[in-house]
VEXKE-386125 format. One record per residue (C-alpha): residue number from 1; x, y, z. Coordinates in nm, 4 decimals, always signed. Example, Ala and Ser with C-alpha at 12.3 -4.5 7.8 and 13.67 -1.06 7.14 Angstrom:
! residues 2
{1; {+1.2300; -0.4500; +0.7800}}
{2; {+1.3670; -0.1060; +0.7140}}
//
This chain:
! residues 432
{1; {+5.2394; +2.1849; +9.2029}}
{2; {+5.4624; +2.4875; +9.2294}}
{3; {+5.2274; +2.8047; +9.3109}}
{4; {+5.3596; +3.1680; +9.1478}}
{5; {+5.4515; +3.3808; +9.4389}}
{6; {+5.3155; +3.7249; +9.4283}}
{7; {+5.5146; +4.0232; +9.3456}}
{8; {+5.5602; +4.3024; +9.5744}}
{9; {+5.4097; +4.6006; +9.5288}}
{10; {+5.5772; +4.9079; +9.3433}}
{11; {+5.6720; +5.1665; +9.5990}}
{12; {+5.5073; +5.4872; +9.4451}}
{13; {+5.7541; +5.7082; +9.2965}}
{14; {+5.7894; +6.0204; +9.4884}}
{15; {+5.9574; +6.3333; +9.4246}}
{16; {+6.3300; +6.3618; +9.5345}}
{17; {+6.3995; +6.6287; +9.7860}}
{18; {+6.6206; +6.8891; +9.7321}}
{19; {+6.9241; +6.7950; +9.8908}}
{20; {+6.9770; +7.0698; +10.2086}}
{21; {+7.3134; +7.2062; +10.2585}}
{22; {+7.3746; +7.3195; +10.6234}}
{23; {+7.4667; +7.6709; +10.7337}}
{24; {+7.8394; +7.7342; +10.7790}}
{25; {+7.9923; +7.9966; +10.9575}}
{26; {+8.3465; +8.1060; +11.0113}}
{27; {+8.5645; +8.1719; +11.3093}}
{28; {+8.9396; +8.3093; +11.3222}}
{29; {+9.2030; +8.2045; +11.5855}}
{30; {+9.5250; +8.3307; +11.6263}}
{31; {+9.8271; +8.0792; +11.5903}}
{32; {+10.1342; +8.0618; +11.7627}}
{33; {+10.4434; +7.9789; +11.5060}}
{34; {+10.7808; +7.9353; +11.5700}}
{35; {+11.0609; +8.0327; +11.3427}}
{36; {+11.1076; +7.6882; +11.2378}}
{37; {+10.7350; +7.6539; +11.1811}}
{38; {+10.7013; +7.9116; +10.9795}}
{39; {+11.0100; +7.8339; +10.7086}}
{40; {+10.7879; +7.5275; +10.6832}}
{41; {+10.4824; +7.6691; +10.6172}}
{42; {+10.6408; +7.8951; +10.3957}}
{43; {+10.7785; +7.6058; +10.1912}}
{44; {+10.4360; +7.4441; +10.1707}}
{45; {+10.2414; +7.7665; +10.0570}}
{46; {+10.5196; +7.7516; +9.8064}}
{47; {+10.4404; +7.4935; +9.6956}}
{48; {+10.0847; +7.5269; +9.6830}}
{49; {+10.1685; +7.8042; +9.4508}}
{50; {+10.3667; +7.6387; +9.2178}}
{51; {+10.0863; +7.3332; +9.1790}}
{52; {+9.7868; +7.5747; +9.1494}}
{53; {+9.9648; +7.7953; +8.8818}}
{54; {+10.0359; +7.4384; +8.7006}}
{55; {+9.6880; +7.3116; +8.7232}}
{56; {+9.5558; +7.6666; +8.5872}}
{57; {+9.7534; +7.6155; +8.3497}}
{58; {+9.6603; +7.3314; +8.2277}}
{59; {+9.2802; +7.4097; +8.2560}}
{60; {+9.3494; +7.7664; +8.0690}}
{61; {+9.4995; +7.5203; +7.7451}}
{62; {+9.1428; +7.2960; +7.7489}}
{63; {+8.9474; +7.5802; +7.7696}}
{64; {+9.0948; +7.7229; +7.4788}}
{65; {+9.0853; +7.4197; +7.2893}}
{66; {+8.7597; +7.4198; +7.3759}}
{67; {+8.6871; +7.7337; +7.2448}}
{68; {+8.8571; +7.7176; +6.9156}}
{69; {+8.6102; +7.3980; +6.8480}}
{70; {+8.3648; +7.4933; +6.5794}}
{71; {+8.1027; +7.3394; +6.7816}}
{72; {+8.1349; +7.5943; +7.0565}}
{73; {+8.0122; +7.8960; +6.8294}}
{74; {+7.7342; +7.6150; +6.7001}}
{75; {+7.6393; +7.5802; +7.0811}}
{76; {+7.6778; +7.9408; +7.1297}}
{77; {+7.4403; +8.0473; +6.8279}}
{78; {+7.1956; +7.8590; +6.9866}}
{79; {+6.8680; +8.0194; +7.0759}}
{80; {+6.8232; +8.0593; +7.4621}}
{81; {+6.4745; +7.9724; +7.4613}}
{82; {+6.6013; +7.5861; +7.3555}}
{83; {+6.7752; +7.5434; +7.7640}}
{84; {+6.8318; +7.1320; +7.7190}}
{85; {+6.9913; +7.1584; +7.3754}}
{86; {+7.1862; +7.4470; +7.4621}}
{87; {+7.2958; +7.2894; +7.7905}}
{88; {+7.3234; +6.9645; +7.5962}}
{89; {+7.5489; +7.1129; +7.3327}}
{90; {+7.8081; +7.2398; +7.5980}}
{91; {+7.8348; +6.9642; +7.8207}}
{92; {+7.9599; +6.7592; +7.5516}}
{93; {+8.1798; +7.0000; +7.4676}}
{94; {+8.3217; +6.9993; +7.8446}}
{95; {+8.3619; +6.5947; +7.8532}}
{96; {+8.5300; +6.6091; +7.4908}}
{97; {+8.8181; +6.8120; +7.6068}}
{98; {+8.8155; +6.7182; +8.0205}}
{99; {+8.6854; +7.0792; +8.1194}}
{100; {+8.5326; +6.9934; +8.4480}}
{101; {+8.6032; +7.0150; +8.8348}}
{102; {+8.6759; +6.6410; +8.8672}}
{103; {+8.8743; +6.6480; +8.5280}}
{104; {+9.1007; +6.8800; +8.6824}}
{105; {+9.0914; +6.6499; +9.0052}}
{106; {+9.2249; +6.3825; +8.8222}}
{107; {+9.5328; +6.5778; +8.6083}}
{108; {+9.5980; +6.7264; +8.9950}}
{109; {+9.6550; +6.3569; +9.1070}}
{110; {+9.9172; +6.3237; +8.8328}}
{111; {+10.0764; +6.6465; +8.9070}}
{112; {+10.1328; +6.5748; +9.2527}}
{113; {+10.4463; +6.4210; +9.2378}}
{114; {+10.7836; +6.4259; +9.3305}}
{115; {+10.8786; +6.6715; +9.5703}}
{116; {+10.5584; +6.8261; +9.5434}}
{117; {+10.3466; +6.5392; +9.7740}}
{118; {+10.6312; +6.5748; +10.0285}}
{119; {+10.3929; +6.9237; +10.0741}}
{120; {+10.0485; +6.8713; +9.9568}}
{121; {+9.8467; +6.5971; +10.0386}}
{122; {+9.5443; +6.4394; +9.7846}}
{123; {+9.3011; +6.6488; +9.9769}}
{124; {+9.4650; +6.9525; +9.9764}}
{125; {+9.5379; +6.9505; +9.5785}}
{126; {+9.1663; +6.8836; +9.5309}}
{127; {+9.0946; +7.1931; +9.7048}}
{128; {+9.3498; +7.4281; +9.4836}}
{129; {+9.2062; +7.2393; +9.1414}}
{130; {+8.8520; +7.3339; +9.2739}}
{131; {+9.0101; +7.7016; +9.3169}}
{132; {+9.1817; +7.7066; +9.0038}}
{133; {+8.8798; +7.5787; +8.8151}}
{134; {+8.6102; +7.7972; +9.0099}}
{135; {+8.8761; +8.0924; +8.8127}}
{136; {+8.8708; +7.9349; +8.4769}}
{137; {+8.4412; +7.8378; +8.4900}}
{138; {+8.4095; +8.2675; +8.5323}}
{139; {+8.6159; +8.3079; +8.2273}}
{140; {+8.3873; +8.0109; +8.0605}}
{141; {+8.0604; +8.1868; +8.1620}}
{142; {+8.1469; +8.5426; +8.0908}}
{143; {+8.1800; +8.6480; +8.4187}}
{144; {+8.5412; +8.7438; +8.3868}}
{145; {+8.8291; +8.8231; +8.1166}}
{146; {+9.1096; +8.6271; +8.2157}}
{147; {+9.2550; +8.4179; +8.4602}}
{148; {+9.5531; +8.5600; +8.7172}}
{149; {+9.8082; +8.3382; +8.8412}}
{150; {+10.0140; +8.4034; +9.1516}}
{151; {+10.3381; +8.5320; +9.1546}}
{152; {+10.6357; +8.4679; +9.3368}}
{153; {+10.6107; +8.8074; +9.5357}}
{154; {+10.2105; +8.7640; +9.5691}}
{155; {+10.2122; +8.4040; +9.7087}}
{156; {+9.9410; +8.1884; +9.7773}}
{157; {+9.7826; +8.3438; +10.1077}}
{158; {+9.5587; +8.0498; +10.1972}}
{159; {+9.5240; +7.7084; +10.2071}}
{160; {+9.1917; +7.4988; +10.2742}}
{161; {+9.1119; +7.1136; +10.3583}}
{162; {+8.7974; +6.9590; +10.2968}}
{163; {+8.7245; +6.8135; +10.6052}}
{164; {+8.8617; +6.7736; +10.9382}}
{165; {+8.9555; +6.4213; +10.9920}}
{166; {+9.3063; +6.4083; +10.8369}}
{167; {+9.5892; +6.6309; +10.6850}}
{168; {+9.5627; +7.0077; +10.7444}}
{169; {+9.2742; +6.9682; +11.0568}}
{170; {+9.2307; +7.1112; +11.3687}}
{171; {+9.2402; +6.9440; +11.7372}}
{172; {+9.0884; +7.1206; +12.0405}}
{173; {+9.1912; +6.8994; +12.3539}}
{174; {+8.9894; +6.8315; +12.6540}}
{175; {+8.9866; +7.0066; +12.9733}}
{176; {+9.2184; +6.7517; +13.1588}}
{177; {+9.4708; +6.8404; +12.8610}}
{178; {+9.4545; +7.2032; +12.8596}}
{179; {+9.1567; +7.2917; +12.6970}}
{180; {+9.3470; +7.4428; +12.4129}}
{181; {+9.3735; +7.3390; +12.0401}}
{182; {+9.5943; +7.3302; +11.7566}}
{183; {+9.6477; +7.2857; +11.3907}}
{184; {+9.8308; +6.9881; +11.2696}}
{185; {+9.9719; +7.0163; +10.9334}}
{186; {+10.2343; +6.7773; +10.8160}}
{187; {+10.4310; +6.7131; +11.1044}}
{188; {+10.3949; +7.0624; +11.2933}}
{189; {+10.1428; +7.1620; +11.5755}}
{190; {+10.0743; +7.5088; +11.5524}}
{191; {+9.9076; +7.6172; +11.9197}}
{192; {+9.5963; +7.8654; +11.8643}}
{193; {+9.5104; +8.1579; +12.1215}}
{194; {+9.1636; +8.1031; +12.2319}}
{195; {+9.0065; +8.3279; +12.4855}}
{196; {+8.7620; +8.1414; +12.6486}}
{197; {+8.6070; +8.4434; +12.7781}}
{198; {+8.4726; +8.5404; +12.5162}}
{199; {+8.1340; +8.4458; +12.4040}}
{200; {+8.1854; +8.4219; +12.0226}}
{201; {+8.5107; +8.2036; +12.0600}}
{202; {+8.2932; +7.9679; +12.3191}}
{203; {+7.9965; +8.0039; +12.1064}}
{204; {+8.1756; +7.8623; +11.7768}}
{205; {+8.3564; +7.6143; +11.9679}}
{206; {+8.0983; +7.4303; +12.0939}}
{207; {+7.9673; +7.3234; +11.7144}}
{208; {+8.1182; +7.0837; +11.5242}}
{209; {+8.4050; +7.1473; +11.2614}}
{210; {+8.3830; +7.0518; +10.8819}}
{211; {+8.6956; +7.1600; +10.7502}}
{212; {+8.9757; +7.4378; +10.8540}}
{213; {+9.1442; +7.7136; +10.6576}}
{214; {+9.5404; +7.8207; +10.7155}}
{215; {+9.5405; +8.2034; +10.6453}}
{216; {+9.8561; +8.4224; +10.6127}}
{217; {+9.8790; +8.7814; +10.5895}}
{218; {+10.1615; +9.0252; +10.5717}}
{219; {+10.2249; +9.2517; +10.8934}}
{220; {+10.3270; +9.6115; +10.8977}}
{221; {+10.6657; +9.5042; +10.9706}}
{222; {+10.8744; +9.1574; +11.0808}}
{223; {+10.9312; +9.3851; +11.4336}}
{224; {+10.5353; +9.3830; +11.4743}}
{225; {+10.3835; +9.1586; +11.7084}}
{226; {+10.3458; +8.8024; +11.6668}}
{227; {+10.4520; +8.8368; +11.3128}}
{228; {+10.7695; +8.5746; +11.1777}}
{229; {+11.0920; +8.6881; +10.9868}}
{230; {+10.9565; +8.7810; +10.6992}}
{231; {+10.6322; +9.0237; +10.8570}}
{232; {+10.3581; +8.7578; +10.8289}}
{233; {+10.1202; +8.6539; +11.0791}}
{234; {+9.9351; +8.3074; +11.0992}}
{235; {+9.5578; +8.2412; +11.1747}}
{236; {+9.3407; +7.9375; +11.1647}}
{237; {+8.9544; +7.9493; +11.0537}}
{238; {+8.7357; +7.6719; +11.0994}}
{239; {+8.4023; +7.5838; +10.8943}}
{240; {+8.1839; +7.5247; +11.1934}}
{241; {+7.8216; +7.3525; +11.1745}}
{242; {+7.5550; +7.6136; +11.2705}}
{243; {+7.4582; +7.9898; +11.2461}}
{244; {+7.6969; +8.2199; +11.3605}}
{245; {+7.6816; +8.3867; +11.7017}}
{246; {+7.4325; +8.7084; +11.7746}}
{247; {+7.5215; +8.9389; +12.0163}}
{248; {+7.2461; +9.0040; +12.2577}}
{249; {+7.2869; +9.4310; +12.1728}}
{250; {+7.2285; +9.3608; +11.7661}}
{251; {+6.8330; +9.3147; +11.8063}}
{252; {+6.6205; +9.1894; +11.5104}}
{253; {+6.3118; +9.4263; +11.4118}}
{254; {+5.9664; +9.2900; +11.2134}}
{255; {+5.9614; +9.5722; +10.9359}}
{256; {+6.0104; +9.5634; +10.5755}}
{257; {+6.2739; +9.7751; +10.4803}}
{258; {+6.3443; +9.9115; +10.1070}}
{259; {+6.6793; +9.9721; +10.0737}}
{260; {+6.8743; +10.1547; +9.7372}}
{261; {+7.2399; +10.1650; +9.7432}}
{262; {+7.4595; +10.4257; +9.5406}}
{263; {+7.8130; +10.4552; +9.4618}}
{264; {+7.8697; +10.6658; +9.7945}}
{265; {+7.5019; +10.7098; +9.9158}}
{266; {+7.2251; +10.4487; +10.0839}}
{267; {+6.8440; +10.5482; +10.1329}}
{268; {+6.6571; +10.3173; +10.3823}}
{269; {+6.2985; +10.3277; +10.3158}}
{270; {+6.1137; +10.1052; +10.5769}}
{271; {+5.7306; +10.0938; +10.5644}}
{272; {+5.6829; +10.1638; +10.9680}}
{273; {+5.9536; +10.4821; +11.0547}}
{274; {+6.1191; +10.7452; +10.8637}}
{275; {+6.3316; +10.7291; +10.5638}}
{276; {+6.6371; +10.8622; +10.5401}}
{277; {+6.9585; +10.9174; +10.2772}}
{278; {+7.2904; +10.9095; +10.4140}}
{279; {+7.6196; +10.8676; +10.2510}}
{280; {+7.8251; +10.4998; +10.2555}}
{281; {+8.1075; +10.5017; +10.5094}}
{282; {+8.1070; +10.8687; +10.5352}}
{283; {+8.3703; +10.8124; +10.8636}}
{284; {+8.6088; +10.7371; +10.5943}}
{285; {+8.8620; +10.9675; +10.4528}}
{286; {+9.1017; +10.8724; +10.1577}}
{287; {+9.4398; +10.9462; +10.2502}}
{288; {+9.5037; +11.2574; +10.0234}}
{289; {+9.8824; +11.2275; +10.0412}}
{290; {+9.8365; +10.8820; +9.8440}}
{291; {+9.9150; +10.9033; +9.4602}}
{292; {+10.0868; +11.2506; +9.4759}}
{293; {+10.4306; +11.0800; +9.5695}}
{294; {+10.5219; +10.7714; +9.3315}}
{295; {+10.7476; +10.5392; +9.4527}}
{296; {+11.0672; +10.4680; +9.2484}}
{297; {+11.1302; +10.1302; +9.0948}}
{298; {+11.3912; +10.0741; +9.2554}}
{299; {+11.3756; +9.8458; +9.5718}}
{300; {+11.5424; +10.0419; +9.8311}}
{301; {+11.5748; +10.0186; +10.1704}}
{302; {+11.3469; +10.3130; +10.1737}}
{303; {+11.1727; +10.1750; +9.9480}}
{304; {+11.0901; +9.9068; +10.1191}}
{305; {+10.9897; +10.1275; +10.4337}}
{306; {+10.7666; +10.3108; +10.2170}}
{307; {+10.5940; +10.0447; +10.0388}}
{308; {+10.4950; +9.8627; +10.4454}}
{309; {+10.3777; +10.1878; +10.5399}}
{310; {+10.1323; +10.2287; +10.2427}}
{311; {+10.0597; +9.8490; +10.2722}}
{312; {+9.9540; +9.9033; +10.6774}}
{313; {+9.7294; +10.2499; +10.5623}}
{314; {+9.5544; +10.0208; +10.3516}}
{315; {+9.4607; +9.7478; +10.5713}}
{316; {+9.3568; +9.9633; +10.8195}}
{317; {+9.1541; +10.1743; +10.5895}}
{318; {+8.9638; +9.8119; +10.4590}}
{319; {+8.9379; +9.7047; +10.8216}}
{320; {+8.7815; +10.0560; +10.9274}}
{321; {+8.5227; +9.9831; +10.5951}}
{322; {+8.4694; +9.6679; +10.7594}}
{323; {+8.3819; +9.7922; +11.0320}}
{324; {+8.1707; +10.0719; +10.9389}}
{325; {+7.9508; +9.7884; +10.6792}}
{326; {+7.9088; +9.6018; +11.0282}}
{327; {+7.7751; +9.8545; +11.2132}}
{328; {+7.5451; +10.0081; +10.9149}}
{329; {+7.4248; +9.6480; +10.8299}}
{330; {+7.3237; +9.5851; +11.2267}}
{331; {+7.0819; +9.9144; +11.1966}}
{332; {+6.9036; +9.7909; +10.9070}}
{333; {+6.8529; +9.4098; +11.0886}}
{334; {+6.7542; +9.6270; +11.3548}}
{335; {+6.4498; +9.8300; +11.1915}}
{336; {+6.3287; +9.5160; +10.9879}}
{337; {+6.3798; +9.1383; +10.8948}}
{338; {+6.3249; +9.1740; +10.5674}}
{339; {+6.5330; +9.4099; +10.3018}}
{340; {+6.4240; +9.4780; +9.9337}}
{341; {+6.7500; +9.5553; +9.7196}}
{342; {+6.7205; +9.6034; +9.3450}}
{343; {+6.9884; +9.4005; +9.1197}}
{344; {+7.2412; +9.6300; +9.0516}}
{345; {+7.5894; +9.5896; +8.8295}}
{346; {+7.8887; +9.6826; +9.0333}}
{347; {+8.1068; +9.6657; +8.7696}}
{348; {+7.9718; +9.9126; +8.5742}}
{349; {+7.9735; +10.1726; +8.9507}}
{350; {+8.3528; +10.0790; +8.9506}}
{351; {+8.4165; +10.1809; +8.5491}}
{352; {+8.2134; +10.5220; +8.5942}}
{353; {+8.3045; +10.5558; +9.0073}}
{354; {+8.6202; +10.4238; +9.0520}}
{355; {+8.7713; +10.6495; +9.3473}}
{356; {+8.4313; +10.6280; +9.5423}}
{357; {+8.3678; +10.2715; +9.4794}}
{358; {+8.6617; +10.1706; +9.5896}}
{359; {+8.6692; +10.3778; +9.9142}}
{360; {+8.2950; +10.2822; +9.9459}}
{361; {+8.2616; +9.9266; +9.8172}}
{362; {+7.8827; +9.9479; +9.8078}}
{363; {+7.9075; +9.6241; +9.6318}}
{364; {+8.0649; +9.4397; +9.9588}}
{365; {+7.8567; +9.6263; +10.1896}}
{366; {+7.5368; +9.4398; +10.0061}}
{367; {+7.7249; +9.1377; +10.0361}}
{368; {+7.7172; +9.1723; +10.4184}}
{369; {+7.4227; +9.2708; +10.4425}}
{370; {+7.3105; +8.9314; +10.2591}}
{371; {+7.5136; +8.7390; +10.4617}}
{372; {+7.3652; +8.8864; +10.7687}}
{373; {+7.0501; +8.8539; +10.6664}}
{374; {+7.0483; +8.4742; +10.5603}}
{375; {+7.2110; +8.3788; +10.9221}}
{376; {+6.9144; +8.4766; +11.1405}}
{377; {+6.6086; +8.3509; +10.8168}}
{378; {+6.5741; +8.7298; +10.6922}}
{379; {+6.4696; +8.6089; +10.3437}}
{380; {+6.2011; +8.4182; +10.1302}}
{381; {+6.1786; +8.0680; +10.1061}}
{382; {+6.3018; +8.0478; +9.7696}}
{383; {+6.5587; +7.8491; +9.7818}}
{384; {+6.5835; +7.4741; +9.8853}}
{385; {+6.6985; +7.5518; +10.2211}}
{386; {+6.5914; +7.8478; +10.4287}}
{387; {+6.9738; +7.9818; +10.4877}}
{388; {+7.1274; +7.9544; +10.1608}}
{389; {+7.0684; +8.3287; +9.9900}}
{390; {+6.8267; +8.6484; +10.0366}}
{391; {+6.6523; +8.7752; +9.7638}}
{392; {+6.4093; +9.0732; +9.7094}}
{393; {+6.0639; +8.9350; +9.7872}}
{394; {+5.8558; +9.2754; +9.7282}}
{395; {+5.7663; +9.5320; +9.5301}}
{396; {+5.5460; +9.7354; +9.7196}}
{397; {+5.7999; +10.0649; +9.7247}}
{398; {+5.6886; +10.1324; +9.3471}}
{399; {+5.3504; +10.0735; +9.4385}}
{400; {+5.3452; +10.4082; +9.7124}}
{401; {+5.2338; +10.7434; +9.6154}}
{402; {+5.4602; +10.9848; +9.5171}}
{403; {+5.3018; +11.2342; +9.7399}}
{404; {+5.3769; +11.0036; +10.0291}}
{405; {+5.7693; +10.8958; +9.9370}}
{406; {+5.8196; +11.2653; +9.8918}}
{407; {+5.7373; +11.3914; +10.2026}}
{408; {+5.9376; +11.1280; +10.3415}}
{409; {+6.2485; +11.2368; +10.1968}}
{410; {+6.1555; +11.5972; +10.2216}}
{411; {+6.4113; +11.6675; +10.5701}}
{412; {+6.6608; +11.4374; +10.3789}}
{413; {+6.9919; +11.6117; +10.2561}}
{414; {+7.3290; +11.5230; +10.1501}}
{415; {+7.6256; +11.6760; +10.3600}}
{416; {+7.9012; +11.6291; +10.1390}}
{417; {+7.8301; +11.6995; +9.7252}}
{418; {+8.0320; +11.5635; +9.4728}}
{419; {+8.0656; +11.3941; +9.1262}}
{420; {+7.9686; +11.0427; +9.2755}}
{421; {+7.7425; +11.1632; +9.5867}}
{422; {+7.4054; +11.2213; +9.3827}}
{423; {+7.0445; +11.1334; +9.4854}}
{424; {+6.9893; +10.7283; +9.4436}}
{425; {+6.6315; +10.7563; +9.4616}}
{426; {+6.3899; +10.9096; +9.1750}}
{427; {+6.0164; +10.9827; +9.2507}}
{428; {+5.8104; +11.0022; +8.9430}}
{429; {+5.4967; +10.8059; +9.0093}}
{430; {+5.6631; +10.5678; +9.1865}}
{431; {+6.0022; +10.4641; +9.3826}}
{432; {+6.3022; +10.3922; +9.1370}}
//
């Protein structure tokens, strides 16, 4: 007599965690390239180039097929308040004519060929279809108007792997060999400058690499140092596992600080010491020569000259900004841990603003500030994992006395007037 064997018992069904992405930060090492090295990499970023302009191609005709489809505008006259038909509507439309990340994977894996995959591995395609559809998804959304493709002249300045195990990785040897690493891409091993005296180099060592970055940017001149032939210099960044590295002089304060940012002006309001207004960046100074002068189109020797110089004036004039965001983000993290910022469009500061803005970039300087903030926790736990984003958590600046905010910002004055340099906060019955 055969006896029924009892079932096991149903696991309860419990919720599925949010998958938890873990913090990444960046760090940038000098390379060491030959003149044969560099012709090579050259050759590759060339072709790089030639393979992202293809696929962006390709993923700028599907979109507009896309688009033309009648069922689009149906999707698009779709209420908002209906989310899963909406949503439903428009993914179909994105399978139906291959508009997706991993459609454009799979037309890059046909497009690699020939002399192309003598230069780009499978990885390293992936990567510039992500890129290429990343540019066509903010023309999708409405985020952007079109598309740019990279010339000749531009280049490609960049080149990323996704992971650090084969093709374009990064090998730091052990002590017995050197202590020293390199990048190996293709058949090249390109020796990095690491100054193991320094605490932010040892700091980011010691974590574990996900993937590495090849970064090239153009030098004042092919005579300046550590630059190739043609006036670029070479630098590796590596993804590493982890926060970043804090100094031990950039301190962390407790207070909640309310901050407002203008086109040219910022006023810190914290809850526990003085407010104050003070203008962006005021350190820096537009070059006033700039835009009286135009250059010719003709590519002299001069020319030339000319055009390096301006090029040099500007990236020293975006790393001073740099610098001066760095240093004006490390005051706020030092009053307070937690910053309230109001959702702002930059796009509209840069239509109405344009000269400040762009000496300014409040925009960037918020971005920094963000990113700052979510590598030591200065946020709410809104998100899935605690050092993804910051966000505005409170809204107690509206809720103070106008009395009160206005003797606050009695002593506060602007030093410089002009069209862009007004007041950014407004005191009637509250804090705006």
């Amino acid at each position: 007599m055969s006896t029924k064997q009892k079932k096991p018992p149903k696991r309860e069904q419990t919720e599925k965690e949010p998958r938890r992405k873990t913090p990444t930060f960046l760090l940038e090492l000098p390379l060491e390239v030959h003149a044969g090295q560099a012709k090579r990499i050259r050759g590759h970023l060339e072709a790089g180039r030639q393979f992202y302009n293809a696929v962006l191609s390709e993923g700028q005709r599907r979109l507009r097929r896309m688009r033309d489809d009648p069922a689009w505008q149906a999707a698009r006259a779709l209420p908002r308040i209906r989310k899963h038909e909406r949503a439903a509507a428009f993914r179909a439309l994105r399978e139906q004519y291959g508009f997706s990340e991993y459609a454009l994977h799979a037309y890059a894996k046909t497009a690699r060929q020939a002399w192309i995959a003598d230069h780009l591995d499978a990885v390293l395609a992936q990567t510039l279809a992500s890129r290429a559809y990343d540019a066509l998804n903010r023309v999708c959304l409405g985020e952007a108007r079109r598309v740019r493709f990279k010339s000749r002249g531009r280049g490609l300045s960049s080149i990323e792997n996704k992971r650090n195990d084969t093709g374009l990785r990064f090998v730091l040897h052990t002590p017995a060999e050197g202590n020293q690493g390199s990048l190996i891409w293709k058949d090249d091993r390109l020796a990095a400058r690491i100054d193991w005296n320094d605490p932010v180099v040892k700091y980011g060592l010691d974590h574990r690499i996900k993937y590495v970055r090849l970064v090239q940017r153009k030098a004042s001149s092919p005579q300046a140092q550590a630059a190739d032939a043609q006036g670029y210099r070479y630098a590796v960044q590596l993804a590493l596992e982890g926060v970043p590295y804090r100094k031990p002089k950039h301190t962390v304060g407790s207070d909640t600080v309310g901050a407002d940012v203008g086109p040219s002006t910022i006023a810190l309001v914290p809850q526990q010491a003085a407010a104050r207004l003070e203008v962006l960046c005021e350190e820096l100074v537009a070059d006033g020569k700039q835009g009286q002068n135009k250059l010719h189109w003709k590519a002299s020797r001069n020319y030339e000259k000319t055009r390096r110089r301006k090029a040099s004036k500007e990236r020293k004039l975006a790393a001073h900004r740099k610098s001066l965001h760095g240093k004006k983000v490390h005051e706020i993290v030092a009053v307070g841990n937690t910053v309230i910022l109001e959702k702002l469009s930059y796009k509209a500061w840069q239509k109405q603003y344009g000269c400040s803005v762009g000496l300014r970039a409040p925009g960037m300087f918020v971005a920094r500030l963000k990113r700052t903030g979510a590598a030591h926790g200065r946020h709410p736990a809104r998100s899935s994992h605690a050092l993804d984003e910051t966000e505005p958590v409170l809204s107690w600046l509206r809720e103070m006395p106008e009395k009160a905010v206005s003797a606050a910002l009695a002593s506060v004055r602007l030093r410089r007037r002009s069209r862009a340099a007004g007041p950014v906060c407004r005191v009637s019955g509250g804090l705006s």
